[in-house]
C-alpha positions in Angstrom: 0.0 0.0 0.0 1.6 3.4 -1.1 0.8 6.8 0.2 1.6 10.0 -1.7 1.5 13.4 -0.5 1.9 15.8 -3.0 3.0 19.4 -2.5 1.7 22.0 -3.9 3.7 25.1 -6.0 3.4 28.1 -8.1 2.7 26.0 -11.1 0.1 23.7 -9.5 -1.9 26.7 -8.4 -1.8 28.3 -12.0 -2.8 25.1 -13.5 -5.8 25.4 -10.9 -6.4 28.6 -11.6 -6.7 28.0 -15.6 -8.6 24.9 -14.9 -11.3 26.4 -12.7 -11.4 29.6 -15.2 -12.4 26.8 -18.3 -14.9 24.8 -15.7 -16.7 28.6 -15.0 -16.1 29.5 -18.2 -14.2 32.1 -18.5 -10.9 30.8 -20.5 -12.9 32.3 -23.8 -10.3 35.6 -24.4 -14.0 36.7 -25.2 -15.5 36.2 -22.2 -14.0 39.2 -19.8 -14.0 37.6 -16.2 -16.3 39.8 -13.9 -14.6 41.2 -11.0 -17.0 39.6 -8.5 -15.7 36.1 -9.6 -12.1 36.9 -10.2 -11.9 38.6 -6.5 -13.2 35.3 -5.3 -11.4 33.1 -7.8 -8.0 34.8 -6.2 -9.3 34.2 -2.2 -10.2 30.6 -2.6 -7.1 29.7 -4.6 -5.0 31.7 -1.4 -6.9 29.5 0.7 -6.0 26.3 -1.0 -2.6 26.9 -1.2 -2.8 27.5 2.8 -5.2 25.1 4.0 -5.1 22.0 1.6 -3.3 18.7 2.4 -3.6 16.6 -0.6 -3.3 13.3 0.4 -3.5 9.8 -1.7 -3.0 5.9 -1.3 -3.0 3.0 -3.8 -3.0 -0.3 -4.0 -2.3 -2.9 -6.1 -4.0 -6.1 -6.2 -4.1 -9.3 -8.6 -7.5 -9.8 -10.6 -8.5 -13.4 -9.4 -11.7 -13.7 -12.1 -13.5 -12.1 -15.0 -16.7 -13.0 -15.7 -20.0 -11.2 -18.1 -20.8 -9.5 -14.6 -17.8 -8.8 -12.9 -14.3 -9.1 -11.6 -13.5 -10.6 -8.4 -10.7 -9.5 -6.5 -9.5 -10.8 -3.1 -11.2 -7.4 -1.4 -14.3 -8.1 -3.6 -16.2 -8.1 -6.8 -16.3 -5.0 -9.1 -19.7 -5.4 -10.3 -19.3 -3.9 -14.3 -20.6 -5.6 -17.3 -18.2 -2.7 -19.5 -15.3 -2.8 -16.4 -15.3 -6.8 -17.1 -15.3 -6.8 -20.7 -12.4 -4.3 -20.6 -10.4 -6.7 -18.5 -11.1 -9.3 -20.8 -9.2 -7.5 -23.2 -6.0 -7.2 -21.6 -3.0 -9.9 -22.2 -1.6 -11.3 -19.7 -2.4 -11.6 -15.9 -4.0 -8.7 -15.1 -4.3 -6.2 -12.1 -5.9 -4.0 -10.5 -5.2 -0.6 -9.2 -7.2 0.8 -5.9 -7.1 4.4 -5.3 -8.0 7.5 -3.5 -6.9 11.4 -3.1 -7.7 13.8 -0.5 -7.8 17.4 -0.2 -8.4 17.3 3.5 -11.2 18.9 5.5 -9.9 22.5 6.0 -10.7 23.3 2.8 -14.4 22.6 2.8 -14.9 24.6 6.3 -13.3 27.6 4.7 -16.1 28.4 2.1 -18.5 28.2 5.1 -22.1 28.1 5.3 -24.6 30.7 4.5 -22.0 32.3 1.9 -22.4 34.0 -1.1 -23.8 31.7 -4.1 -21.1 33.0 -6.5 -18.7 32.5 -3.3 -19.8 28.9 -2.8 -19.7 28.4 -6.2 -16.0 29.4 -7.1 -14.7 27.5 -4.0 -16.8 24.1 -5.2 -15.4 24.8 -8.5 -11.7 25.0 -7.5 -11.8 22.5 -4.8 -13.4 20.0 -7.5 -10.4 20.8 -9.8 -7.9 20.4 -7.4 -8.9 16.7 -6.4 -9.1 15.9 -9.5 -5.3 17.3 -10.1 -4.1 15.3 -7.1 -5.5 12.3 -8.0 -4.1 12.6 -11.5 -1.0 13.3 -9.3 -1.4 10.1 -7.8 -1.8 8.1 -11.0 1.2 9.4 -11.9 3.3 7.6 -9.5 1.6 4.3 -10.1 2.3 4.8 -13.9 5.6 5.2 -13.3 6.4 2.5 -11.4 4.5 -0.3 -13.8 6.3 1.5 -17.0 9.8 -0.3 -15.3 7.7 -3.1 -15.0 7.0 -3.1 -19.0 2.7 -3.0 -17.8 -0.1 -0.6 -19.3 -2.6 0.8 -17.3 -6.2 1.7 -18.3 -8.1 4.8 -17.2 -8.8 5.6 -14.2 -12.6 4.2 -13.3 -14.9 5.4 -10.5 -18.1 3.9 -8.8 -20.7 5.8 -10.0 -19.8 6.0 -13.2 -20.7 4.0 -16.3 -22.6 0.7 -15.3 -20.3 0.9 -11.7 -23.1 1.7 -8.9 -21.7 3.8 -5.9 -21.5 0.2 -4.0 -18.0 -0.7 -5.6 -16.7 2.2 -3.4 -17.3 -0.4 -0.4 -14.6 -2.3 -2.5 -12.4 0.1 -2.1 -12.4 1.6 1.1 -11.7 -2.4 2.1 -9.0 -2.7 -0.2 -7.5 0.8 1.2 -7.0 1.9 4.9 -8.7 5.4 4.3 -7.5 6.5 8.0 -4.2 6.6 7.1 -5.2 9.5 4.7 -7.5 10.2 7.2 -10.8 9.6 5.5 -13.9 7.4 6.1 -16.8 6.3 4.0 -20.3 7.3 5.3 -23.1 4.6 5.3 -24.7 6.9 2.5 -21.7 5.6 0.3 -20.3 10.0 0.6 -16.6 10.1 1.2 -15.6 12.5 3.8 -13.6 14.8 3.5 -16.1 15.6 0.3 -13.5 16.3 -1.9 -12.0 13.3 -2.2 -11.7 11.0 -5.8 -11.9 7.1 -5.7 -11.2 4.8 -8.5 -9.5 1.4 -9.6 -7.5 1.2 -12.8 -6.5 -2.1 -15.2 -2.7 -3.5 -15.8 -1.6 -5.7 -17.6 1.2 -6.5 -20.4 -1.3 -5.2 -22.7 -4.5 -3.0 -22.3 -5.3 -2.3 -26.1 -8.3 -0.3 -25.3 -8.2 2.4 -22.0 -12.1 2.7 -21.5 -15.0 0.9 -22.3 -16.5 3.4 -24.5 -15.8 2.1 -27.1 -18.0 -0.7 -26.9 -20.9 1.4 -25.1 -23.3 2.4 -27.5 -24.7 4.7 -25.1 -24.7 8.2 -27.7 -25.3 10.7 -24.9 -23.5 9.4 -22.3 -22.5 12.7 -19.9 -18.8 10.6 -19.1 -18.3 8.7 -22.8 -14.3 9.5 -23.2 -14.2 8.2 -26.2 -16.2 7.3 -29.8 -18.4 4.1 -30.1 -16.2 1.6 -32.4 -19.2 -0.8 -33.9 
């Protein structure tokens, strides 16, 4: 089990800042940012770089079974039709990745309650940003230490999404000890802190397609990554 904390810097909080500007957006050289939202674009990313302690832990695990409804792993069964037919893709013996990243709970009690609707707005926007930059952080390091390994890895894949109901997090909070990143799992299936990413990734010797999209005929999918191959 690996634990990552990643430290923040000038270019991390420009990246944010760029990121949350397209998410509002307001990266459109057209589109001149109001001062209300810049103002409060420039507090909450001062309060990030103050109060947030990005945290993230990973494990990895062998796949034990594929079947047409699952995979089954020695901390449970990922219950995805599209996860499971992606695995049955890969060559080789094939693993799985468990993951989550933290921002911590400071960041959350700064916005505050009863704020300002463009106020709470800006800070949702940039905390959401910036979990999704740590965890991208995170995926980093497990990437780099399968390439020595000569493995692939899949896209990252989180309960919730696709055909993955919000139960497979209980798969991964028993794969991972969350309270060594200091987070917990609600029995509403919420993570807390709230800004927190979970997801499980494929490796293998080879993973000749990343996502299941392309065999997901769904055409308005909100989360399709990438085109429908017939």
């Amino acid at each position: 089990m690996v634990i990552i904390t990643p430290e923040f810097n000038n270019d991390f909080i420009e990246t944010l800042r760029n990121n949350t500007l397209d998410k509002l957006g307001y990266r459109d050289a057209n589109n001149a940012i109001p001062l209300e939202i810049e103002r409060t674009l420039d507090e909450a990313l001062t309060v990030a770089k103050k109060v947030v302690r990005p945290k993230g832990i990973y494990h990895i695990i062998p796949v034990l079974e594929t079947n047409r409804h699952g995979i089954k792993t020695e901390a449970g069964i990922i219950q995805s039709v599209m996860f499971s037919r992606l695995a049955g893709m890969c060559s080789g013996n094939c693993l799985i990745v468990f993951m989550i990243a933290t921002l911590g709970i400071e960041f959350e009690r700064a916005c505050g309650d009863n704020t300002p609707v463009i106020r709470q707005l800006v800070f949702d926007t940039v905390g959401s940003e910036c979990a999704e930059m740590v965890a991208d952080m995170i995926e980093a390091d497990w990437r780099n230490r399968i390439d020595s390994q000569g493995l692939q890895c899949s896209w990252r894949f989180s309960p919730g999404y696709c055909d993955w109901g919000l139960e497979g997090q209980k798969v991964i909070f028993k794969t991972l000890d969350a309270k060594l990143i200091n987070m917990s799992l609600s029995p509403y299936l919420v993570m807390v802190p709230s800004k927190s990413i979970s997801a499980v990734a494929l490796l293998a010797k080879d993973v000749p397609v990343p996502a299941p999209c392309v065999f997901c005929a769904k055409k308005n999918c909100p989360w399709r990554r990438l085109p429908w191959k017939s």
